[in-house]
N, C-alpha and C positions, 0 to 999 in steps of 0.2 A: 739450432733446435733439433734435438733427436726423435728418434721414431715416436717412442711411447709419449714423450711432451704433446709431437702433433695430437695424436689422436685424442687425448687429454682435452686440449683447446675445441676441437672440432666437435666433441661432444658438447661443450659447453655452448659452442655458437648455431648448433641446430634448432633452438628453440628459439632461436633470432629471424628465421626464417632463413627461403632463399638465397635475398641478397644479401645477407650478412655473411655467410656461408659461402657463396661467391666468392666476394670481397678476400675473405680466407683465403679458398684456393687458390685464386690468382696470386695473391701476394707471397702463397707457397712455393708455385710454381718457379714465380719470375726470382727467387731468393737459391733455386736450388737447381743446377744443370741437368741434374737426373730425372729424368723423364716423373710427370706429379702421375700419370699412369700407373709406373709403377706402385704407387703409395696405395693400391685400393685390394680395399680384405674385406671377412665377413663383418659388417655395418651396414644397417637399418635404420632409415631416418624419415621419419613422417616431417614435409614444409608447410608451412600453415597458408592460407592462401592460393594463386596461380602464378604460375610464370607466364608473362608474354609469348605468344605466339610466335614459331619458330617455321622461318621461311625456307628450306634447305637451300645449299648453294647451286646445286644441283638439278633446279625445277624446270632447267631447258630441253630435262628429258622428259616430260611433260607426267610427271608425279605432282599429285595433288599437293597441295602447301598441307602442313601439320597443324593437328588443330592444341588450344590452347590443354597446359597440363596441369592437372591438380592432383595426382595418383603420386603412391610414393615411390620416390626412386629407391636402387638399390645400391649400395658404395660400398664397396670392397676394399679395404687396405691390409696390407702386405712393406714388409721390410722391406727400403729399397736398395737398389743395385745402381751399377755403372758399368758402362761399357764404351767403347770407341763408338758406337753405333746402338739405338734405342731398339728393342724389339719385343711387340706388346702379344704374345699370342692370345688369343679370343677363342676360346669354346662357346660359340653360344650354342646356347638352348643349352644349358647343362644344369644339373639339381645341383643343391649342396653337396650330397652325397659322392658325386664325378668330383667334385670341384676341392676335396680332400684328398684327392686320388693323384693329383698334377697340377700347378702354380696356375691360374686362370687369372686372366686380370681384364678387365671390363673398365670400358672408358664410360666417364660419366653422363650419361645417357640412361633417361626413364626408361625403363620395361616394358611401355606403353608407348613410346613416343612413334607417334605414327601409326596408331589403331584405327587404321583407317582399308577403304576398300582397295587400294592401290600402294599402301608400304605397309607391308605386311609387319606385325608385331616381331622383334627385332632376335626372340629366341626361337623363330621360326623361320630367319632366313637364311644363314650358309656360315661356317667356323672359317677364321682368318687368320692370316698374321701380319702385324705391322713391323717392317721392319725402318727405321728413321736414321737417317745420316747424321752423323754428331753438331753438326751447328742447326738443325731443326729444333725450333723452341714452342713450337704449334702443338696442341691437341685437341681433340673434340672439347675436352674440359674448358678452352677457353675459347669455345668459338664466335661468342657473344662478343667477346674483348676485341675490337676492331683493330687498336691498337698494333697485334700482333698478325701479322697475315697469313694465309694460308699457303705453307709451302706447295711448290709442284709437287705433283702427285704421280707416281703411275701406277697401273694395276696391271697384277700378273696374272692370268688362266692357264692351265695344265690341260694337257689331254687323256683322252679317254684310259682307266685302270689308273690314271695316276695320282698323283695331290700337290697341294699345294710345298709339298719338301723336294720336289723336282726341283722349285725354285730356288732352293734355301742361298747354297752357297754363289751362287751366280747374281743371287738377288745383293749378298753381302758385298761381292764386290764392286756392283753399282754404288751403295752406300757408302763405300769408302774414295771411291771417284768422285761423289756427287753427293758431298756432307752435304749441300742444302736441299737433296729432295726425299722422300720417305715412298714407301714402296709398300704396296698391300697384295699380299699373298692370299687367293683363295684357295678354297677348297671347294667345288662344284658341285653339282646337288647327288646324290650315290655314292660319293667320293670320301674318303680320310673320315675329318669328324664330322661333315655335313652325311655321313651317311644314315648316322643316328636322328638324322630332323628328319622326319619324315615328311612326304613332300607329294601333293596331289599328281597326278599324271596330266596329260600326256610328258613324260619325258623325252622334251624335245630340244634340240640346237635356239628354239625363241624362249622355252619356258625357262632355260638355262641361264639367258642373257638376259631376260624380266628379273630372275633372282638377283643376279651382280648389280643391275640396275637398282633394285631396291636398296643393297645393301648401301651401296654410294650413297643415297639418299640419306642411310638411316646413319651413314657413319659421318653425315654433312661434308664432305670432301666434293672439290671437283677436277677429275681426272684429266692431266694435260699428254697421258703416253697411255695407250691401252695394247697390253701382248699379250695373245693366246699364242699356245702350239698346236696345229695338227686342231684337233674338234676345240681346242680352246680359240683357234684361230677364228674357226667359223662365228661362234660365238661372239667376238668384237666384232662381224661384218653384223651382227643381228642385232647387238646392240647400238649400232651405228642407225641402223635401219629401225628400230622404234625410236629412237631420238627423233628421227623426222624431222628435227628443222634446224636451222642453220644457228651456231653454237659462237656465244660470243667472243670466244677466242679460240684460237689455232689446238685442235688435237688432233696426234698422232699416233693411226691404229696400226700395229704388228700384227700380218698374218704369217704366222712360221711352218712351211713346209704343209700348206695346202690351199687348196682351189674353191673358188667359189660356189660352183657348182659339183654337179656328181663325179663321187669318188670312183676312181677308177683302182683296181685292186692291183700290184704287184704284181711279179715275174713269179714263177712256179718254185718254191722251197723256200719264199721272203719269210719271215713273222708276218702273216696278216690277222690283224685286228677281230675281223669275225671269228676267224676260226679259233682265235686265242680265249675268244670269249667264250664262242660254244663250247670249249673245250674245258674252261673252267667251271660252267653249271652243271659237270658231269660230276664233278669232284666234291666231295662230302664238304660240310659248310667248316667242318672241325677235323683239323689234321693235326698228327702226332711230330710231325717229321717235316724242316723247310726243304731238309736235302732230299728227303723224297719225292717231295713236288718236283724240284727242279730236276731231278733224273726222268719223271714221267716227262715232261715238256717237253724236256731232249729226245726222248724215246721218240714223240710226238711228231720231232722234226722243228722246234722252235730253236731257235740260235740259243746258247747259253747264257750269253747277255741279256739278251729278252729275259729268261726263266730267273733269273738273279733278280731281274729289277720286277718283274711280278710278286716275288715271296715276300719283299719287303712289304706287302697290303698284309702279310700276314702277322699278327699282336698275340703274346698269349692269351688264355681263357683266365686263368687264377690268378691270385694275388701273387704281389712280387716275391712273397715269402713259401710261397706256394712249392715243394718239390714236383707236382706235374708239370710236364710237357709241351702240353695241348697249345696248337695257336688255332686264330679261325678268322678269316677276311674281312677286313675293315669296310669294303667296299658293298657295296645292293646289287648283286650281276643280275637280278631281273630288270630292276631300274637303269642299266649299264647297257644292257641289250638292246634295248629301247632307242635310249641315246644314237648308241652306233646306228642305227638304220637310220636315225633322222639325218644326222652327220652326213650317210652315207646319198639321201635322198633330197638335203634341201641345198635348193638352187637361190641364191643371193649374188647371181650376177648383176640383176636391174638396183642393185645398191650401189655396187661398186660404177657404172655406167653415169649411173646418177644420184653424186654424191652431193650431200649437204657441204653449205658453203661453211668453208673451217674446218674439214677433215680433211684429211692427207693418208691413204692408206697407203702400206707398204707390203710388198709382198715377199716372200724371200721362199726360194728354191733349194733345199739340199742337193748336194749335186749328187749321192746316190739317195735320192730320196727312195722311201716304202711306196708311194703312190707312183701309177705315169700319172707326167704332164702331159698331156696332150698337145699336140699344135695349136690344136683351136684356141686353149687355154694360155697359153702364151701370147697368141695373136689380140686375143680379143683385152689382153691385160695391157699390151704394148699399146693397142688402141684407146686405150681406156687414157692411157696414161699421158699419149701425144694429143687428147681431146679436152687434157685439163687445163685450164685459161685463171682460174682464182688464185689470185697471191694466196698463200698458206693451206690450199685445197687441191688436193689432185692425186696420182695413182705412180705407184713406183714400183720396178721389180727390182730385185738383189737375187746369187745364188752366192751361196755359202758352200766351197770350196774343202773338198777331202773331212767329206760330214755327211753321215746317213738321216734318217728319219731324225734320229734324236739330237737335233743340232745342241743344245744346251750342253752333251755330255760329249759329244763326239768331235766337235770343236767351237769349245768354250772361248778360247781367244778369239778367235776369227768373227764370233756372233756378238762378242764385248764389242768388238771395232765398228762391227756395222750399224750397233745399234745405240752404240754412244752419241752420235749426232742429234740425235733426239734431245738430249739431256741437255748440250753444251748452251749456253749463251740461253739460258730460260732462268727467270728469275721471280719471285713469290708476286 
């Protein structure tokens, strides 16, 4: 059956309600290897009736259950593709009008699902990408279908100025190790495309990890590997820490290349983080020139490495047909400012001390890392970690060998090896 047949058929089985409509997709799905994701474009479909009340998988981080829907969904199809590996990118909160601009594909999921005081409506809470190892046959579309299970999952966090495309290619090679598990890329709230949702204050290291919290909810997955770097790190100790109770199977959280508590700043001529920040709310919102950024930085005293991987925040202003120049940052550096001092001021050591039973945190040290470690912080992690007694729960330190701050780019093998164990021998 080709494209234009489906959507033919699918029109015709909308006035059948929900589960006729179901019935469709599943039987699309399971007939076609290519991700039924991909298959969703601009379509509008009122169901007659409600659907049953949907439990998320996820309700052991104590989000309320969803209540029953009768609002209409919104289904999007799109010609579909193929690849060694599925990868669903998700703008949410985006108009029609974004959404003619670059391929969006939205999993089938109401608009509304979760209009509730604790899962926030679902174009309000943070832009992602799915990326899915090629024997994964799972998607939200058929989460109802028990039949099929839900692959392991892990979620990746980025740190401060960054986005979720830190991840990209580090993320693709996991997926080609580990066809059976699918891997969710965010983008943090100030950050890439979540910077256009705007988002209440305070911006903090928990408001951060409330948001990724919700989104798991709203995307029904439950995370069996969670990795920040650097303030995404913090953020899985936070997100561990409103979970609050003990999770019925074994997850494994990646802190990369920072400490639980207060940050300690670098040796004298590092890249440090505040000062890169203050230094960019100095600079006009709309620049004509990337190499002129990156010669100011340099001027500034930041490594040119740093200055490189900063400009990338910056998109043009006009259309792609546009002859102007102009670019202007993707990112909210008032909302980004904010962050850093939370990063820099919240202490989540009594998490890591007293961990919920079925977490296993990991810690991993660049050996020239941006931050000191302190002794203390070494000692009281070593302790932490010879105090843990729960089969599948407890505290681990790793250092990551001829690798600065930026372990993902500065050595990508070495961070593949340490953190493949997680992956091995885990099954849907």
């Amino acid at each position: 059956m080709n494209y234009y047949k489906f959507v033919e058929i699918l029109n015709r089985h909308v006035s059948a309600g929900w589960a006729e409509l179901s019935r469709l997709l599943f039987s699309w799905s399971f007939r076609h290897s290519c991700s039924t994701m991909s298959f969703l474009s601009n379509f509008t479909a009122s169901f007659p009736g409600e659907r049953p009340p949907f439990i998320p998988p996820y309700s052991q981080f104590n989000l309320h259950s969803l209540p029953p829907i009768s609002s209409r969904p919104t289904i999007r199809i799109s010609p579909p593709f193929q690849d060694t590996f599925r990868v669903s990118q998700i703008g949410v909160g985006r108009s029609s009008r974004y959404s003619r601009k670059r391929s969006v594909c939205m999993t089938l999921i109401n608009e509304r699902l979760g209009r509730d005081r604790d899962i926030a409506d679902p174009s309000s809470i943070l832009a992602y990408e799915l990326v899915q190892g090629k024997l994964v046959k799972w998607s939200s579309m058929v989460v109802l279908n028990r039949s099929i299970p839900e692959p392991p999952t892990a979620v990746l966090l980025h740190g401060i100025l960054g986005s979720r495309k830190n991840w990209g290619s580090f993320v693709r090679r996991l997926a080609q190790e580990f066809p059976t598990w699918q891997f969710v890329l965010v983008d943090l709230r100030c950050h890439g495309d979540s910077a256009s949702i705007k988002k209440r204050g305070p911006h903090t290291v928990a408001s951060t990890a409330l948001d990724v919290l919700k989104l798991i909810a709203q995307l029904r997955i439950t995370p069996r590997v969670l990795i920040g770097h650097s303030f995404g790190g913090k953020v899985v100790l936070s997100m561990v820490e409103q979970a609050a109770k003990p999770l019925p199977r074994p997850v494994r959280a990646w802190v990369l290349d920072a400490t639980p508590g207060k940050v300690r700043a670098g040796q004298d001529g590092e890249d440090h983080p505040g000062k890169l920040i203050s230094f960019l709310r100095k600079l006009p919102k709309e620049v004509s020139s990337k190499r002129d950024i990156v010669n100011a930085l340099i001027q500034e005293g930041f490594s040119k490495d740093v200055a490189q991987w900063v400009v990338t925040n910056l998109r043009p202003t006009g259309a792609a047909s546009s002859s102007s120049s102009s670019f202007s940052w993707v990112f909210d550096l008032e909302g980004i400012s904010e962050m850093y001092e939370s990063y820099e001021e919240t202490n989540l050591w009594k998490v890591v001390e007293n961990l919920p039973r079925g977490v296993h945190v990991n810690f991993l040290k660049a050996e020239r890392s941006l931050h000191r470690w302190a002794l203390e912080d070494l000692q009281r992690i070593h302790a932490a970690e010879e105090s843990a007694a729960d089969e599948g729960g407890g505290v681990e330190m790793h250092v990551l060998e001829d690798a600065g701050h930026w372990v993902h780019a500065d050595n990508p093998d070495g961070l593949f090896r340490i953190l493949s164990f997680s992956f091995k021998g885990v099954k849907a």
